[in-house]
BALOBA-1460 file (C-alpha; in Angstrom, 3 decimals):
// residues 237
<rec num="1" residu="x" x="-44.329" y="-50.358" z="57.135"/>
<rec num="2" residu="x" x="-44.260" y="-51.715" z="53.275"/>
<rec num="3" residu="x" x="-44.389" y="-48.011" z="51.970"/>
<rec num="4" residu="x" x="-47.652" y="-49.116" z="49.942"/>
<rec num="5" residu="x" x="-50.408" y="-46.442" z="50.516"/>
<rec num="6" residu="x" x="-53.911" y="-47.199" z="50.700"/>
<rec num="7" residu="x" x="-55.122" y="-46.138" z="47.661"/>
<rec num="8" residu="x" x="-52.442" y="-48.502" z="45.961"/>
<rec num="9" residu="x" x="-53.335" y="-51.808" z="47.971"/>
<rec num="10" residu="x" x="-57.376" y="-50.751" z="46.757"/>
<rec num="11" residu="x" x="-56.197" y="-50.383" z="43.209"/>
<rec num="12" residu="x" x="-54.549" y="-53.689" z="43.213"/>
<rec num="13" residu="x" x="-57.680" y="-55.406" z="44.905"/>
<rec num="14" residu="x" x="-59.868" y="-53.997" z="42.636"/>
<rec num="15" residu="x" x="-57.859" y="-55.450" z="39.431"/>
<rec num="16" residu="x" x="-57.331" y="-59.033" z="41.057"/>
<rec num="17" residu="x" x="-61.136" y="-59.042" z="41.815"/>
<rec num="18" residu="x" x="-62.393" y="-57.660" z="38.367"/>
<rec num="19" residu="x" x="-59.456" y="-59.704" z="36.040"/>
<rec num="20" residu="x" x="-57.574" y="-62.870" z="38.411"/>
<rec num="21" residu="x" x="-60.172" y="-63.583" z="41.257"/>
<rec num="22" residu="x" x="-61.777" y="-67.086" z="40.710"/>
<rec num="23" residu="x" x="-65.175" y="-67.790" z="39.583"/>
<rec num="24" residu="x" x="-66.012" y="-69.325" z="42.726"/>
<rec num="25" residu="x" x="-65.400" y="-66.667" z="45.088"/>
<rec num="26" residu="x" x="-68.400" y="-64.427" z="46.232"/>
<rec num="27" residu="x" x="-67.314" y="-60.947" z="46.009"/>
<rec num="28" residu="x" x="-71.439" y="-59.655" z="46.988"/>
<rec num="29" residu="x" x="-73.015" y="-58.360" z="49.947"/>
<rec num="30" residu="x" x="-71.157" y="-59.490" z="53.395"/>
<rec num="31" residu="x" x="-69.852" y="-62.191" z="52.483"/>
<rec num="32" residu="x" x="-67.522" y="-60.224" z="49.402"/>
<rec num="33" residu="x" x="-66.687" y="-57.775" z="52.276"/>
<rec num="34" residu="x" x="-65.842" y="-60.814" z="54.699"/>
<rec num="35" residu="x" x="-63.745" y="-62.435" z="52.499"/>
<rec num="36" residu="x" x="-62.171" y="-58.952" z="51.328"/>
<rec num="37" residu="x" x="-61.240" y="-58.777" z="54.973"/>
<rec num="38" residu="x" x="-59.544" y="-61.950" z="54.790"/>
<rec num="39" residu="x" x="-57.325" y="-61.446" z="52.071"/>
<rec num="40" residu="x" x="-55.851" y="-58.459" z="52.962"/>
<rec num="41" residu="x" x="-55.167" y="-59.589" z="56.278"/>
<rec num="42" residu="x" x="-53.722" y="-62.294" z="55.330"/>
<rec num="43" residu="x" x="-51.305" y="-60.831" z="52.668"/>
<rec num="44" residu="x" x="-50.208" y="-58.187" z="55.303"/>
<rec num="45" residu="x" x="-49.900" y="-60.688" z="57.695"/>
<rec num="46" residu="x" x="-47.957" y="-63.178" z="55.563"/>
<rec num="47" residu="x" x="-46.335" y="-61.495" z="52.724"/>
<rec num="48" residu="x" x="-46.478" y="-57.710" z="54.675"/>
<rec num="49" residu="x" x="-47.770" y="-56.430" z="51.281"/>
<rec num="50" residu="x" x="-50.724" y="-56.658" z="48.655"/>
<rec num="51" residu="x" x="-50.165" y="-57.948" z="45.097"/>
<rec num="52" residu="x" x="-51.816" y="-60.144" z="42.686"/>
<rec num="53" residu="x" x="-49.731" y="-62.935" z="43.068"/>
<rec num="54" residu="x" x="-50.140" y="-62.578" z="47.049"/>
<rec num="55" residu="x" x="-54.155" y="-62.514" z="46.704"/>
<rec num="56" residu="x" x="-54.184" y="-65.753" z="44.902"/>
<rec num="57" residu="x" x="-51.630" y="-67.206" z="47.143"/>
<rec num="58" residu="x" x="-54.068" y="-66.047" z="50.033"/>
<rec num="59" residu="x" x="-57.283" y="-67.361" z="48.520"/>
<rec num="60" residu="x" x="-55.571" y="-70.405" z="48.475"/>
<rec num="61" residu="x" x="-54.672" y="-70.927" z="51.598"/>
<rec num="62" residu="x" x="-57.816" y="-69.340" z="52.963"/>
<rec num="63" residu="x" x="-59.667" y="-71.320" z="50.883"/>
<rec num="64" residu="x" x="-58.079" y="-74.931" z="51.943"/>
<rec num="65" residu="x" x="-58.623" y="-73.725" z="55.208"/>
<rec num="66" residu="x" x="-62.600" y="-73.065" z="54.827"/>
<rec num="67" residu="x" x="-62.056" y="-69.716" z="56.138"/>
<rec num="68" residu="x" x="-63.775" y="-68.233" z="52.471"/>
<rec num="69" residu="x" x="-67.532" y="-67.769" z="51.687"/>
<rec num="70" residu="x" x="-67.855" y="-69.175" z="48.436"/>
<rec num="71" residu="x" x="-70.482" y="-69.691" z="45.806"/>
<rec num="72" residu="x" x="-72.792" y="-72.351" z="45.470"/>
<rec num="73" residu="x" x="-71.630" y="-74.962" z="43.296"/>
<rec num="74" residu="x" x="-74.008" y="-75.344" z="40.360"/>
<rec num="75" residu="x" x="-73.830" y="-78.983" z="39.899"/>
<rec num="76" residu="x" x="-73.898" y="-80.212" z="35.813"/>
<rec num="77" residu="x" x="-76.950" y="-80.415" z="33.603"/>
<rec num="78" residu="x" x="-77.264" y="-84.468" z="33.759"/>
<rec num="79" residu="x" x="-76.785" y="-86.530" z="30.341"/>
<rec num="80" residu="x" x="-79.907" y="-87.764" z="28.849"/>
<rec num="81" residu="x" x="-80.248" y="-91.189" z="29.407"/>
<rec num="82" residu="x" x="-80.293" y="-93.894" z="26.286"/>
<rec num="83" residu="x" x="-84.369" y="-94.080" z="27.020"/>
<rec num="84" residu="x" x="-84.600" y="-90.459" z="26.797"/>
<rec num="85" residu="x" x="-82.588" y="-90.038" z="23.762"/>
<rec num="86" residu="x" x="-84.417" y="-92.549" z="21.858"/>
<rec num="87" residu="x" x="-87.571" y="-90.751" z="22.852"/>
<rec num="88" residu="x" x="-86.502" y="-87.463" z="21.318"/>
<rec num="89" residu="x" x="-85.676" y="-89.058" z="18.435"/>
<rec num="90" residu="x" x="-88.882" y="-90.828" z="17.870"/>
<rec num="91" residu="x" x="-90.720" y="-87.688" z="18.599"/>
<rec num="92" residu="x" x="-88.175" y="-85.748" z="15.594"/>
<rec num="93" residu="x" x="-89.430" y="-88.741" z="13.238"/>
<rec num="94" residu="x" x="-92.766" y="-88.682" z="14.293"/>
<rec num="95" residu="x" x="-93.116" y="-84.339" z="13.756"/>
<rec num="96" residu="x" x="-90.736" y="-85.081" z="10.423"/>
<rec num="97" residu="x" x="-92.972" y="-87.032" z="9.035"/>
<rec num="98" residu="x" x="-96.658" y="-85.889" z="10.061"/>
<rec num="99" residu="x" x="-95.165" y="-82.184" z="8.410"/>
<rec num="100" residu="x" x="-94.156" y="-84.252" z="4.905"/>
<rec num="101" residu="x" x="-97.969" y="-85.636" z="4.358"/>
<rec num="102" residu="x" x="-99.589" y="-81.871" z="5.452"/>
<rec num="103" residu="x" x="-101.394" y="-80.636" z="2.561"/>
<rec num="104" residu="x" x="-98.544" y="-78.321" z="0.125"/>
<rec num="105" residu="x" x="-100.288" y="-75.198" z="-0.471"/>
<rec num="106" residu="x" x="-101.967" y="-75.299" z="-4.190"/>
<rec num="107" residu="x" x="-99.249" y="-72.754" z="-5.659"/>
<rec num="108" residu="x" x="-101.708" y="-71.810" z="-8.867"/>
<rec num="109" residu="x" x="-104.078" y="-71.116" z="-5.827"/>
<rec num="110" residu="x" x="-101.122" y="-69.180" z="-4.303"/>
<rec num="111" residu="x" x="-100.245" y="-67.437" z="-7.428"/>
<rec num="112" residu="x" x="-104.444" y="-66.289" z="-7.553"/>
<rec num="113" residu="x" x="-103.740" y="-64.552" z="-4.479"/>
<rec num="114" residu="x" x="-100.669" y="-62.291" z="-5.655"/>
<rec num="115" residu="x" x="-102.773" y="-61.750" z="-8.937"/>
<rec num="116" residu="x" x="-105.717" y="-60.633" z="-6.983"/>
<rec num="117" residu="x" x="-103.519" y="-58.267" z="-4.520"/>
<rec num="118" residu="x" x="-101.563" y="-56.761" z="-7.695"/>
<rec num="119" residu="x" x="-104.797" y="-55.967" z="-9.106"/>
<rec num="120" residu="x" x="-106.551" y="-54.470" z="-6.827"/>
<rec num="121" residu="x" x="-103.603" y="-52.008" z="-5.575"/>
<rec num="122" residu="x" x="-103.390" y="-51.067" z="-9.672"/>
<rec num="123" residu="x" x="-107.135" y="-50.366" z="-9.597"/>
<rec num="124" residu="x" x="-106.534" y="-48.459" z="-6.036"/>
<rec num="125" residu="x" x="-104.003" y="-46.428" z="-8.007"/>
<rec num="126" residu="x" x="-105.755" y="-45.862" z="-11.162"/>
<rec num="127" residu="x" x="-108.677" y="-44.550" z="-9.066"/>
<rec num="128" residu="x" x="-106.046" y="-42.187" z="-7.468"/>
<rec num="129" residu="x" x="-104.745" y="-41.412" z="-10.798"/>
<rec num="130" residu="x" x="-108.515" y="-40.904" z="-12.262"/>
<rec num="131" residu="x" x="-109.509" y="-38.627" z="-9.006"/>
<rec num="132" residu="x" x="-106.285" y="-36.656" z="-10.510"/>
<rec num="133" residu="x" x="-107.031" y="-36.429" z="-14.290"/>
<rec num="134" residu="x" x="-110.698" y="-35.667" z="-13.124"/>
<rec num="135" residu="x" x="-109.815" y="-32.278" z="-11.520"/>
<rec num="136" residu="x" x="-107.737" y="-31.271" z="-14.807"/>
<rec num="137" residu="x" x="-110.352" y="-32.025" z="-17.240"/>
<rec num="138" residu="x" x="-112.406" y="-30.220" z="-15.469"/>
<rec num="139" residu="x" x="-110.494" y="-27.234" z="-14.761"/>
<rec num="140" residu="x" x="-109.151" y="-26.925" z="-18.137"/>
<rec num="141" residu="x" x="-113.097" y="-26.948" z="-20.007"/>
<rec num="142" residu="x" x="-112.859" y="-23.982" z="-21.448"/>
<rec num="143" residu="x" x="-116.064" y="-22.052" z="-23.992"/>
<rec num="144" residu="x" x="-115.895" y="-19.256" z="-25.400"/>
<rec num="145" residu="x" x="-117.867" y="-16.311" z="-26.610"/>
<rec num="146" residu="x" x="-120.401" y="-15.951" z="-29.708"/>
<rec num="147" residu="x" x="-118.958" y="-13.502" z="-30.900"/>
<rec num="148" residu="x" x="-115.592" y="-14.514" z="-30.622"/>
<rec num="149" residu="x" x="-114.162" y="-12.304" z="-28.745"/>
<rec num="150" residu="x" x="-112.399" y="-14.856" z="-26.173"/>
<rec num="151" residu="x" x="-113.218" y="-16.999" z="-23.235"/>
<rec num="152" residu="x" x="-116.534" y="-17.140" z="-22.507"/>
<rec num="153" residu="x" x="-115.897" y="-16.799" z="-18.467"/>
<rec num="154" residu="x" x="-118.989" y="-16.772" z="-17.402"/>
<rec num="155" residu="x" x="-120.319" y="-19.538" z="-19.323"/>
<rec num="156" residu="x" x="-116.885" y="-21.761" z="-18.786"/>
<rec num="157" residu="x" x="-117.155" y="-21.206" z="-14.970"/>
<rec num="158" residu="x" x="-121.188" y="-22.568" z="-14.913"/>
<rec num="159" residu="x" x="-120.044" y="-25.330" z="-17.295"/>
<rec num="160" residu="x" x="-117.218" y="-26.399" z="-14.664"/>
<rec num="161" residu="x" x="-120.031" y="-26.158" z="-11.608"/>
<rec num="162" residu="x" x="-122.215" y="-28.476" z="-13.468"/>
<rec num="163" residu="x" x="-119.842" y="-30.982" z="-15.189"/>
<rec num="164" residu="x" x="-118.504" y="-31.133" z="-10.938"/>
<rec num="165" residu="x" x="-121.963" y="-32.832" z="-10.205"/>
<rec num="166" residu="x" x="-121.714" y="-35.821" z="-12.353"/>
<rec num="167" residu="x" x="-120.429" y="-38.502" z="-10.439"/>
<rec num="168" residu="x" x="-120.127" y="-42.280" z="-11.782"/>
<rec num="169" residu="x" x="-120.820" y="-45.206" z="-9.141"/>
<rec num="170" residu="x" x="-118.928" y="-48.761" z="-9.372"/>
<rec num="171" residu="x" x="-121.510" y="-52.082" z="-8.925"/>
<rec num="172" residu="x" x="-120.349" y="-51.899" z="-5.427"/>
<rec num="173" residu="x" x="-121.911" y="-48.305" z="-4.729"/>
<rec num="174" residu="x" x="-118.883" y="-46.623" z="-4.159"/>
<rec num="175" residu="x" x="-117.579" y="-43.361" z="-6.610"/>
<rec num="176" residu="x" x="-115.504" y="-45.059" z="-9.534"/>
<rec num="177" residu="x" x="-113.689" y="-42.139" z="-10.703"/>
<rec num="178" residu="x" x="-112.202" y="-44.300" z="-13.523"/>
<rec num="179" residu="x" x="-115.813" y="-44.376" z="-15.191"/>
<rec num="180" residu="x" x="-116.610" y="-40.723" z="-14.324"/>
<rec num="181" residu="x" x="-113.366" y="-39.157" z="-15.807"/>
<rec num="182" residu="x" x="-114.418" y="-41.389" z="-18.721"/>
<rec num="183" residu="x" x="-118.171" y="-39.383" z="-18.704"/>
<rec num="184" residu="x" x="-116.601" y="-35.893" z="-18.086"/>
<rec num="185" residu="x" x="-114.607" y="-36.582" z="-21.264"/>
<rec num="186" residu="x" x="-117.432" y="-37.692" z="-23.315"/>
<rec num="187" residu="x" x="-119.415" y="-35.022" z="-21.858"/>
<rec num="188" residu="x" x="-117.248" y="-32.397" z="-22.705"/>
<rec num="189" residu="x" x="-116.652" y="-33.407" z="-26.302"/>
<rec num="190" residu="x" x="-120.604" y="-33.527" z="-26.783"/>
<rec num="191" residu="x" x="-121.265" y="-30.380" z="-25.692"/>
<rec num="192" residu="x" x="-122.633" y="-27.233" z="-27.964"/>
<rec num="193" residu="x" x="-119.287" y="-24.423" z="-28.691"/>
<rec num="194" residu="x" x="-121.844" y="-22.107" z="-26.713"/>
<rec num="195" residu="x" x="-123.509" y="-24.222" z="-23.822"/>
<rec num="196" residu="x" x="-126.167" y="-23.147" z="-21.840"/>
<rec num="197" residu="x" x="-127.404" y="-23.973" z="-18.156"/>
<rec num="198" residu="x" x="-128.755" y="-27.856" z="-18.329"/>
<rec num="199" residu="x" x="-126.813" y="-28.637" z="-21.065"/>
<rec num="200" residu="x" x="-124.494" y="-31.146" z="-19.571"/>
<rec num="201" residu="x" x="-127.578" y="-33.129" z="-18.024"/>
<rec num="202" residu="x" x="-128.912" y="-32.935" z="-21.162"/>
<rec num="203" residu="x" x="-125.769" y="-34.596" z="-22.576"/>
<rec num="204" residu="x" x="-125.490" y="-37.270" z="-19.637"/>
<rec num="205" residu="x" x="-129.194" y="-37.998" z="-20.070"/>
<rec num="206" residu="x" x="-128.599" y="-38.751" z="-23.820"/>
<rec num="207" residu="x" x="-125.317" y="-41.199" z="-22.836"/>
<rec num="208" residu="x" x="-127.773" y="-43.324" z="-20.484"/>
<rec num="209" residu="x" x="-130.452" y="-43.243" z="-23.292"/>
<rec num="210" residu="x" x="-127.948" y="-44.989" z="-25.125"/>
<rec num="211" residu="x" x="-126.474" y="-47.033" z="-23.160"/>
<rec num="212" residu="x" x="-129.766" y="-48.629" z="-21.818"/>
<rec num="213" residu="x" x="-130.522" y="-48.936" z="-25.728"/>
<rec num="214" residu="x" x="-126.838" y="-50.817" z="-26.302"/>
<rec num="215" residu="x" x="-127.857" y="-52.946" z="-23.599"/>
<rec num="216" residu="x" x="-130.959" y="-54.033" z="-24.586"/>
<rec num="217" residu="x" x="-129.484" y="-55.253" z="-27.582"/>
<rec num="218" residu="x" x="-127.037" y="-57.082" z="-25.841"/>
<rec num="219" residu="x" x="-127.760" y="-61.317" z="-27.259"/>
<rec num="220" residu="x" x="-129.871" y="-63.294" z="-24.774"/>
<rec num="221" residu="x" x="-128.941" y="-66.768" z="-23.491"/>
<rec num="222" residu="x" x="-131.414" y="-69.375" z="-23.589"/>
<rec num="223" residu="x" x="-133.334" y="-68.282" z="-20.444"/>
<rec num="224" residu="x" x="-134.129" y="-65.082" z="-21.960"/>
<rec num="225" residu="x" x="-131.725" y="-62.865" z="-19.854"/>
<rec num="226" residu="x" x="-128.775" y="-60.014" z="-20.609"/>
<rec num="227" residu="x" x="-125.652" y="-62.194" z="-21.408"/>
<rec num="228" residu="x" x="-123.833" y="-58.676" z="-20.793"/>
<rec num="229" residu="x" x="-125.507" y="-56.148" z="-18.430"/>
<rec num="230" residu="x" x="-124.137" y="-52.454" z="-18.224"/>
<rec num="231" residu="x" x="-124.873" y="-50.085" z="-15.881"/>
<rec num="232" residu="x" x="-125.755" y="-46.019" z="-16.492"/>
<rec num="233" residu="x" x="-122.427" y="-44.378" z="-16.870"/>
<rec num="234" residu="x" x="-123.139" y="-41.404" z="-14.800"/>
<rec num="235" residu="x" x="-125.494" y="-39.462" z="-13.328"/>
<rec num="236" residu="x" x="-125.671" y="-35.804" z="-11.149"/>
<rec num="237" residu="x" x="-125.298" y="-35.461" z="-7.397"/>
């Protein structure tokens, strides 16, 4: 007996396989365990012990002796011949040059395009910003009493309700809360110190009068049309 106990000679296998065993040997399946097999017996049989120097020694031997199962040589990529090279590089000239005469992007068109995306995200956020300032100017309308004896709560919270139902539309239909902040304001500063019900479509109705009247004196081209055409600037719900 060597004195080496199982559970050494497995320790020692298991580093020469995982850190000295060479590339070509199959250590898989049953053809690893067949070839495990082999070494061992062979280093017991030869050397009467197993070390890392004996397992290389055995493979080898074994290995001269075509007593190992060993993996399948993978044979070299083949060098491209002369033909083939000049092909490639033919085909590299050929992509070269049809990418140097594609059409260069027009950069002042390119630069159009960033204009036209900064714009509209600023009018996105000045809508956001308008929705905003709408709600405040709103909220804060405040009238007050004839007497003057303080706010006028009643009167204040029916101004609020209808100044709420004006709503301004863009050419493209859709709520432009730039133009109706813009309206609210205007409304607000037009209206009586002590307002009644219908006065704020009385006020809007007077801002379209005249706006319809601004535009019709708007100067005419030579075929007789608006040069400037503006639409009403609000109108209720």
């Amino acid at each position: 007996m060597d004195g080496q106990s199982n559970q050494e000679r497995l320790r020692i296998a298991a580093d020469w396989a995982n850190n000295h065993c060479p590339a070509d040997l199959e250590l898989l399946g049953e053809a690893g365990d067949k070839n495990a097999v082999a070494l061992v017996n062979y280093c017991l049989e030869q050397f009467g012990v197993i070390l890392a120097s004996n397992l290389t020694l055995a493979y080898n031997a074994l290995k001269a002796a075509g007593k190992l199962e060993l993996k399948p040589e993978v044979s070299a990529p083949k060098p491209p011949t002369a033909e083939e090279l000049a092909a490639k590089e033919i085909a590299k000239q050929d992509a070269d040059y049809r990418e140097s005469i594609k059409p260069q992007p027009d950069f002042s068109e390119r630069m159009r395009e960033v204009q036209a995306k900064k714009d509209k995200e600023n009018a996105k956020k000045a809508q956001k910003d308008a929705e905003g300032q709408l709600e405040v100017a709103i909220s804060g309308y405040q009238c007050y009493r004839v007497n003057g004896g303080g706010i006028d709560y009643p009167g204040t919270e029916m101004v609020q309700k209808e100044l709420n139902t004006i709503v301004a539309r863009g050419a493209n239909g859709k709520r432009d809360f730039v133009r109706n902040l813009a309206v609210v304001r205007q409304v607000i500063s037009e209206l009586p110190d002590h307002p009644q019900s219908g006065d704020v479509a009385k006020v809007v109705e007077s801002l379209n009068v005249r706006l319809r009247d601004a535009a019709q004196a708007q100067p005419k081209d030579s075929l007789g049309t608006d040069v400037k055409k503006v639409g009403a600037l609000g109108g209720h719900r």
